[in-house]
Structures are given as C-alpha cells and as structure tokens.
C-alpha atoms as a printed R data frame, in Angstrom:
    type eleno elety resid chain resno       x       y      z
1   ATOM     1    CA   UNK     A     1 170.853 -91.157 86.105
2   ATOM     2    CA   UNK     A     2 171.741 -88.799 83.386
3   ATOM     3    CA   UNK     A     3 174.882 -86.552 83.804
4   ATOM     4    CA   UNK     A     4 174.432 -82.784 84.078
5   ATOM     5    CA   UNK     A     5 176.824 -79.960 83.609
6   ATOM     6    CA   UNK     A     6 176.349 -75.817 84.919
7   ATOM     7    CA   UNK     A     7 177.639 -73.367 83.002
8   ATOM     8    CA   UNK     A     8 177.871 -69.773 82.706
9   ATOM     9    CA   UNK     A     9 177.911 -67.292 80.239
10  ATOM    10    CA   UNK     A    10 178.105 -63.678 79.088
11  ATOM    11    CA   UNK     A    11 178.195 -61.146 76.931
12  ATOM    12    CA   UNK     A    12 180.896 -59.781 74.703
13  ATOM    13    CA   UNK     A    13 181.628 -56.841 77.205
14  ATOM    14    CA   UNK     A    14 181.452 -59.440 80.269
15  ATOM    15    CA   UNK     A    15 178.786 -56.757 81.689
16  ATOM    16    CA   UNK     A    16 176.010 -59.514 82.392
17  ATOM    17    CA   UNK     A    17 176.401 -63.394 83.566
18  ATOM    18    CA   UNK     A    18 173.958 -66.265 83.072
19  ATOM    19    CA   UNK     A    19 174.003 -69.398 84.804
20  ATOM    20    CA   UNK     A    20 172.447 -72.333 83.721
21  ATOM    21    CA   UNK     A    21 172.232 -75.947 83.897
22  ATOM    22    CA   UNK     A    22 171.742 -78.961 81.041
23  ATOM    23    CA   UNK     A    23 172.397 -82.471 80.571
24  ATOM    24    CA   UNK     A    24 173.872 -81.689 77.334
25  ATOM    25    CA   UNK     A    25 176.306 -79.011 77.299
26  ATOM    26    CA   UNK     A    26 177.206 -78.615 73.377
27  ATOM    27    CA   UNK     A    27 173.526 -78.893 72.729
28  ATOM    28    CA   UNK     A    28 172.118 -76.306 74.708
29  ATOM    29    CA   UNK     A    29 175.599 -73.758 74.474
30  ATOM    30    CA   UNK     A    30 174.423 -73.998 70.976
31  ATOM    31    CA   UNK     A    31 171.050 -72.977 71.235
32  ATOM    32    CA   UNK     A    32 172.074 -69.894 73.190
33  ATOM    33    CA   UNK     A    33 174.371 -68.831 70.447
34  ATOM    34    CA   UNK     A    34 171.867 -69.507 67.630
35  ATOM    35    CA   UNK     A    35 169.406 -66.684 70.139
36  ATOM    36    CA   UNK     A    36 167.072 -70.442 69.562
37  ATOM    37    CA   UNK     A    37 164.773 -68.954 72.426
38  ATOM    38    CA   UNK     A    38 162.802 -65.289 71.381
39  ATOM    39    CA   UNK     A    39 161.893 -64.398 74.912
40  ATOM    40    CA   UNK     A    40 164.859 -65.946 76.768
41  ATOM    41    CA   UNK     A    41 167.540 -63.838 79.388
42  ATOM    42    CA   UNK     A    42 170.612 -64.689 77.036
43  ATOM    43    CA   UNK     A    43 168.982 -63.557 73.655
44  ATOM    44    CA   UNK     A    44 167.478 -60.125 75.397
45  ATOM    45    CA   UNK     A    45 171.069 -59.306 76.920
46  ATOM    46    CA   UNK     A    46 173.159 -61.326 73.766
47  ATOM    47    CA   UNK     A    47 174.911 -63.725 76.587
48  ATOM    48    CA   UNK     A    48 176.442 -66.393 74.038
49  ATOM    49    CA   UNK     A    49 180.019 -66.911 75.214
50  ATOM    50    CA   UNK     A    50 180.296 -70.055 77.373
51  ATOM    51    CA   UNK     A    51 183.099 -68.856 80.314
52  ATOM    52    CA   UNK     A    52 182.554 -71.390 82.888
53  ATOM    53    CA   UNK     A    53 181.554 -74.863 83.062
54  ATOM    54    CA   UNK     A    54 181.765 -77.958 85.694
55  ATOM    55    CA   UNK     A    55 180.330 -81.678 85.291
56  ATOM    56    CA   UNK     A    56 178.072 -83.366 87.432
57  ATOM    57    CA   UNK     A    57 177.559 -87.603 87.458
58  ATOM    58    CA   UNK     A    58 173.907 -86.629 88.194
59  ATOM    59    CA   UNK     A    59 171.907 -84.019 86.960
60  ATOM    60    CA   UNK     A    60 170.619 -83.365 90.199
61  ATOM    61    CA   UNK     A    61 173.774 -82.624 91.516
62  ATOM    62    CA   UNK     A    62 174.438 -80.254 88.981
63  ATOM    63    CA   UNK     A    63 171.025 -78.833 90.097
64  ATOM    64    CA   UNK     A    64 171.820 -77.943 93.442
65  ATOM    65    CA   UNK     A    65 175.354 -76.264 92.399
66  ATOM    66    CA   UNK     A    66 173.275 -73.755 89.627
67  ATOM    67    CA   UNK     A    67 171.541 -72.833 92.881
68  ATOM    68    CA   UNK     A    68 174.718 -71.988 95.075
69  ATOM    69    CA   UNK     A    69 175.995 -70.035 91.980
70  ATOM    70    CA   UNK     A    70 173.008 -68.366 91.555
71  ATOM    71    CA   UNK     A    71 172.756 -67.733 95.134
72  ATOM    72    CA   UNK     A    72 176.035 -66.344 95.362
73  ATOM    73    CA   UNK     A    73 177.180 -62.692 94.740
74  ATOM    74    CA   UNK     A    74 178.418 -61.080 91.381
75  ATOM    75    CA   UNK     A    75 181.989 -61.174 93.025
76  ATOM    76    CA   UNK     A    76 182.034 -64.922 93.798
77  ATOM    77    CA   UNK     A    77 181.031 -65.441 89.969
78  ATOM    78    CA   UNK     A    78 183.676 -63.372 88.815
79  ATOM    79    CA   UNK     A    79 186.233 -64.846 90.808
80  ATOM    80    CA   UNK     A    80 185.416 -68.549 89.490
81  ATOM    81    CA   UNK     A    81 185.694 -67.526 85.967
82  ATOM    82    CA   UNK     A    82 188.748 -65.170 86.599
83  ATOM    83    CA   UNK     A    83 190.496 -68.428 88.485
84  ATOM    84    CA   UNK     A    84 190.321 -70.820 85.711
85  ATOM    85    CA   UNK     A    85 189.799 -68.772 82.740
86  ATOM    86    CA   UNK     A    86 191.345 -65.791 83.425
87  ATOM    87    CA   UNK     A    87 191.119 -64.822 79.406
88  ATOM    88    CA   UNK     A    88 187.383 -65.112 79.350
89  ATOM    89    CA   UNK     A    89 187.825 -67.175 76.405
90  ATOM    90    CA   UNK     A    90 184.893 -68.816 75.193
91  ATOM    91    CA   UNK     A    91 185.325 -72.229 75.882
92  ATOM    92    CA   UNK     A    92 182.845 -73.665 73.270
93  ATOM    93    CA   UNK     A    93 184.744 -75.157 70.502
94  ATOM    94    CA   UNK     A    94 187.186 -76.680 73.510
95  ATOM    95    CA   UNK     A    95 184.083 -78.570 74.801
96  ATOM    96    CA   UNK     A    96 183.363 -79.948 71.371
97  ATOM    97    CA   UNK     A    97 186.864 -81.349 71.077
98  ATOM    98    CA   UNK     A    98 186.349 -83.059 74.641
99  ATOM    99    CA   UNK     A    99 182.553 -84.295 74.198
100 ATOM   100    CA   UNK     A   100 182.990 -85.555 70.875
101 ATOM   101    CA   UNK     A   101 186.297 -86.677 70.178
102 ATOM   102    CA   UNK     A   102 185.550 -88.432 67.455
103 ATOM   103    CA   UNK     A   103 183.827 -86.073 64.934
C-alpha cells in the first residue's frame, strides 16, 4: 500500500482552513502554492501555507482521518494546529528537509 499524509492549510490571515489528503505531501503542498489548479478551494481563497500535517502507513487510513477533520468543527481544527504549531508557521520547507534528506 502506498503511504498517505492529511494536511491542512490556510491563508495568510488564518481566516479560512483547507484540509486535504495526498500520498505525496511536498508534491501536492507545492501545487497549492504554485495556485497549479484554476478552479480549486485553495487558489479562490489563496490557502498556501501548510499548518498541519500527520502520516499515515496507508493511504486509506489517512482517508478516513481527512474525514474526521473535516467532520469536525472550526474549533477542533484550530485547536490541533494551535497545539503543535502554535506559531502557525508554515511548515513546508521543514517537510522538505524530512522527506528528502538528501537533496
């Protein structure tokens, strides 16, 4: 099985939050900030900045977590992010120092 990661992501005044859910993280964080998508959610409402993220063995796994978080409230959300990145930093360049530690 391929591994699969959620993530979430806003804006730069933290006003909106997108979750999603890939089997490549870098890959498709990237396509968000390069807007790669014309009629996609995170290019409309300019939601580039990666806040959150969590790995998954199995895609599918990762699957049924986007739908809890995307199930849950605004609050719940808010209080994941705030609990392990309480900066809001975007954690994009970190994940390309983990995922490819060689480049």
């Amino acid at each position: 099985m391929k591994p699969g990661f959620i993530y979430i992501l806003t804006n730069k005044t933290h006003t909106v939050l997108y979750v999603g859910v890939t089997s490549n993280l870098p890959r498709r964080i990237l396509e968000h900030k390069e807007k790669k998508y014309q009629n996609s959610f995170s290019r409309r409402y300019n939601v580039d900045q990666l806040v959150y993220w969590e790995s998954f063995q199995e895609i599918g796994d990762a699957i049924m977590r986007e739908r809890q978080l995307k199930g849950g409230s605004r609050q719940k959300k808010l209080d994941l992010i705030n609990r392990l990145n309480p900066q809001w930093t975007d954690l994009y360049e970190s994940i390309l120092d983990i995922m490819n530690p060689f480049s």
